[in-house]
C-alpha positions in Angstrom: 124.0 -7.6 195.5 125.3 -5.7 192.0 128.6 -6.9 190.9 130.9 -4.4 189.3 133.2 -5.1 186.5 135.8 -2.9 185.1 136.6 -3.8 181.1 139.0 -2.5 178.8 137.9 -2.8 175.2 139.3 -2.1 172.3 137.1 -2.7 169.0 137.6 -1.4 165.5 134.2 -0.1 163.4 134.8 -3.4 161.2 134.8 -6.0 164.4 131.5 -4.4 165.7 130.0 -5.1 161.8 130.6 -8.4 162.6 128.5 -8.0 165.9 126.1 -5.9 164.3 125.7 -8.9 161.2 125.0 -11.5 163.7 127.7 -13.7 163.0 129.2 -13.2 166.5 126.7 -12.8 169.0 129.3 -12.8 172.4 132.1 -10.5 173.2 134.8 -12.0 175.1 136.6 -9.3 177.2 139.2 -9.3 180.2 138.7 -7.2 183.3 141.2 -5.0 184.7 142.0 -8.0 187.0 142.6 -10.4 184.7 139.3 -12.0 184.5 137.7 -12.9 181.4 133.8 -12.0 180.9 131.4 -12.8 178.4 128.8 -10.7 177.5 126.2 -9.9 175.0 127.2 -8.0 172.1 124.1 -5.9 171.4 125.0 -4.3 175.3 127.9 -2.2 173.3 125.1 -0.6 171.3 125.0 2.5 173.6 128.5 3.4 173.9 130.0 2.8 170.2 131.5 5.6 168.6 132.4 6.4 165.1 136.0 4.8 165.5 134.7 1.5 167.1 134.3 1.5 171.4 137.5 2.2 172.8 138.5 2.6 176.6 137.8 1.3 179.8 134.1 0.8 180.5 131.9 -0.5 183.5 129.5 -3.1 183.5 127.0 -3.5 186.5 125.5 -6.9 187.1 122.5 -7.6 189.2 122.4 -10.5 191.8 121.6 -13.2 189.2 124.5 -11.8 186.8 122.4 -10.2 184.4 123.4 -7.3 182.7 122.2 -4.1 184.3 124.1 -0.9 182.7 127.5 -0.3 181.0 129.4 3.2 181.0 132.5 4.3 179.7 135.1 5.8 182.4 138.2 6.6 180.4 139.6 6.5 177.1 142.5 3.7 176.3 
């Protein structure tokens, strides 16, 4: 069964460069019911923007917890 997890993020252009360098591999994230998530960075890759990746985003899960998709839902 797919798990669904609802994120808020908030992360500027120069956080993601640190992502993007490779000297942070994990994001660390609460849900929107308090839970905290971590998650591989690279994922964010399809829904940066020029001002960072901003807003409250989706992350679908398969049975074994592996990452299926992420999609943005709302700005923050």
């Amino acid at each position: 069964m797919q798990q669904r997890l609802l994120v808020a993020l908030n992360l500027s252009p120069q956080q993601l460069a640190r992502y993007y360098a490779g000297s942070v591999s994990t994001v660390v994230a609460r849900t929107t019911n308090g839970r905290t998530v971590r998650f591989p960075a690279n994922i964010l890759r399809a829904v940066v923007q020029a001002d960072g990746v901003h807003g409250i985003f989706e992350l679908i899960l398969d049975e074994n917890r592996k990452f299926v998709s992420i999609k943005r839902l709302s700005d923050v």
